[in-house]
C-alpha positions, -999 to +999 in steps of 0.1 A: +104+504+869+075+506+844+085+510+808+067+528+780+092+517+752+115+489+749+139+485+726+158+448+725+195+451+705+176+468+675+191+472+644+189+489+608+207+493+578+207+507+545+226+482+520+260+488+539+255+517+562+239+510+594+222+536+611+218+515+640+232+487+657+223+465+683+204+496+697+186+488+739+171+519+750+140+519+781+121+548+786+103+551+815+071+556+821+060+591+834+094+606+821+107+633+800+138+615+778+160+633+765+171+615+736+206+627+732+234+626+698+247+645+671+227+648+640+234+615+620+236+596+652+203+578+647+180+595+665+153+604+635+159+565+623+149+551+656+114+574+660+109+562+626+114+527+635+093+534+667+065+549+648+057+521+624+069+545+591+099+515+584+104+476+599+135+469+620+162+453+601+175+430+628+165+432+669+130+440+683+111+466+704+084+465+729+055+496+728+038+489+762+046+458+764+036+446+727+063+437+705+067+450+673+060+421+652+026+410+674-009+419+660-019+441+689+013+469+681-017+486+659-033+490+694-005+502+710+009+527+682-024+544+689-015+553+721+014+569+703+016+609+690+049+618+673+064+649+651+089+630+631+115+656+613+090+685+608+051+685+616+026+674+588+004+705+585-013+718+562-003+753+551-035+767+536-058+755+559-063+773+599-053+755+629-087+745+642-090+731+601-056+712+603-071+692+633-102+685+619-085+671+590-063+649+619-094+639+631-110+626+603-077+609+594-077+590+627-111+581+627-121+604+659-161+607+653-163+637+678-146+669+673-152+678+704-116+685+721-102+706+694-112+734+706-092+724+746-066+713+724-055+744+707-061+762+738-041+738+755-005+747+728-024+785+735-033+785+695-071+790+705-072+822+694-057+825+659-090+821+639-092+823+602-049+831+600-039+800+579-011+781+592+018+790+564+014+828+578+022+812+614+058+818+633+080+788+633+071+784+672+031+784+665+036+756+633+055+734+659+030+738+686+001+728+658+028+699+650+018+693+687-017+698+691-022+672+657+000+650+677-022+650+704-054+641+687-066+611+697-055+612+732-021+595+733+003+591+765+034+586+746+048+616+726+077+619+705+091+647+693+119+650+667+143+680+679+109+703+684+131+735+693+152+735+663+154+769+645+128+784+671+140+819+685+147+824+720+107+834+729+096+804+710+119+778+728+105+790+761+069+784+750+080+749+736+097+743+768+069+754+790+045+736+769+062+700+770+067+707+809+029+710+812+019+679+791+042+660+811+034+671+847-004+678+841-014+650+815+009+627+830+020+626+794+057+605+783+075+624+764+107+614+741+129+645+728+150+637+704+176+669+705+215+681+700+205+711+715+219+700+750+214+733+773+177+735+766+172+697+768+190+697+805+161+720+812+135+694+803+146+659+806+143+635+835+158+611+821+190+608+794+195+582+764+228+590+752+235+579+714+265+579+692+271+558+656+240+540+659+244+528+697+231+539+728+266+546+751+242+549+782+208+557+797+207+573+834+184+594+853+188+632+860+194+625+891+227+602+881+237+629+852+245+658+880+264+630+903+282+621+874+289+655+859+326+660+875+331+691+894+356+711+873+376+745+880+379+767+852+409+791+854+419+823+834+456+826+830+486+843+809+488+815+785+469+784+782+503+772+761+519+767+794+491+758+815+485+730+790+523+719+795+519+719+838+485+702+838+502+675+813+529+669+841+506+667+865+484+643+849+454+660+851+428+660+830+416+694+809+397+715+781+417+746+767+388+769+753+410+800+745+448+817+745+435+824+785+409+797+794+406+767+802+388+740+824+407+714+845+389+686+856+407+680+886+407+684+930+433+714+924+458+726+951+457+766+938+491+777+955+507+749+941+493+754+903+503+788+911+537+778+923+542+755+886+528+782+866+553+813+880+583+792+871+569+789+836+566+827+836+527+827+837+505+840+857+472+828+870+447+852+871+414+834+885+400+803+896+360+796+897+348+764+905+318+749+886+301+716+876+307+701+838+278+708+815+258+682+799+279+690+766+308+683+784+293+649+795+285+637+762+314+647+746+334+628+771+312+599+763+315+601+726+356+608+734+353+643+729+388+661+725+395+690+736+423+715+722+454+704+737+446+669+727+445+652+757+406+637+763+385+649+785+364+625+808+385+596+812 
């Protein structure tokens, strides 16, 4: 497999904190990763790292196929667009003057695909409206379309969908879908937002304290998802207390919910509950989200204290 980004047991630190350690990610080239973790996990100081905006405290990384500390990385970078924390516009200035201004920044003689550009993150049409009178979802699509000058095909973007209502997320989502499948654009998203990234990503980086805990395709996230059956009952009190004895793993969500992660014989859960005066009152089977995964990675615990995804 051909990889776009390399990174080789990278590290960083900040006196005595280290906001990453020993850190091996791969993304793939052609693929939508979905860089996953909490906020403080490390995601924002990796991009960084990536980007050239700080220098790697231990470890190295490899931007196609040029390591960080060769000459040629200048070369590569450029092949690079990125929205690091929050996009660099320019709030009195319009959207086709922000990417002129990009332009001239980068060097780019010809101004000539601003105009597809904008039309491209559908911002073609905003004329003389100056970007700090923009939504939140048309400043993050500029964010985009200034990331864009220059041609790259290798795009990072630093949890793009944060704060974005629920029309604005579907134009982000559709947006990142087309660069991807009709530019043949790479795309990193760095996200906590899990349900809309499991809408994206083709492939998964998942990151706690500084580490990656493990990388896998879409494909291998649904097979590993477990199949759980989430029941409704009387009181999850006593459900908690039969599931224990039957060593089965579980998630209590409420005084009447819960999810057991388990193959479950009904009548006989049935059978345990009734002498424990409790009643069960449904059963629905359905697959664990990708919250669930990661939480289970990261040792997620779940009311009744037993761990879920052993």
């Amino acid at each position: 497999m051909e990889y776009v980004l390399e990174t080789n047991a990278i590290g960083k630190s900040y006196g005595h904190f280290k906001a990453l350690s020993a850190l091996s990610m791969h993304v793939p080239k052609g693929s939508i990763y979905g860089f996953v973790g909490k906020n403080g996990a490390g995601k924002t100081t990796l991009i960084r790292l990536i980007c050239g905006l700080q220098d790697p405290s231990s470890g190295s990384y490899t931007l196609y196929g040029i390591r960080n500390d060769e000459k040629e990385i200048i070369s590569s970078r450029r092949r690079l667009g990125a929205i690091v924390e929050t996009p660099s516009i320019y709030m009195n200035m319009t959207a086709e003057e922000n990417m002129k201004q990009q332009y001239r920044i980068l060097g780019i003689p010809s101004l000539d695909g601003i105009r597809d550009t904008l039309k491209l993150v559908n911002l073609a049409d905003t004329g003389k409206k100056k970007a700090g009178n923009f939504s939140l979802g048309m400043r993050q699509r500029l964010g985009i379309a200034l990331a864009l000058a220059g041609s790259p095909d290798f795009l990072i973007l630093d949890e793009p969908i944060n704060g974005l209502d629920p029309q604005g997320i579907i134009e982000m989502r559709e947006l990142i879908l087309k660069l991807n499948r009709e530019q043949q654009i790479t795309v990193l998203i760095s996200s906590h937002i899990l349900d809309e990234l499991s809408r994206l990503a083709t492939y998964y980086g998942f990151i706690d304290g500084g580490r990656i805990l493990k990388e896998m395709s879409a494909e291998e996230l649904e097979a590993a998802c477990r199949k759980c059956v989430h029941v409704t009952v009387s009181d999850t009190k006593v459900l908690a207390r039969v599931l224990e004895h039957m060593g089965v793993d579980y998630e209590i969500h409420s005084v009447r919910e819960a999810d057991v992660f388990a193959q479950l014989h009904i009548s006989q859960l049935a059978s345990a509950l009734d002498k424990e005066h409790c009643e069960l009152i449904s059963v629905q089977e359905r697959d664990e989200s990708l919250e669930s995964y990661y939480m289970s990675l990261v040792g997620g615990v779940g009311t009744s204290g037993r761990v879920s995804g052993k």
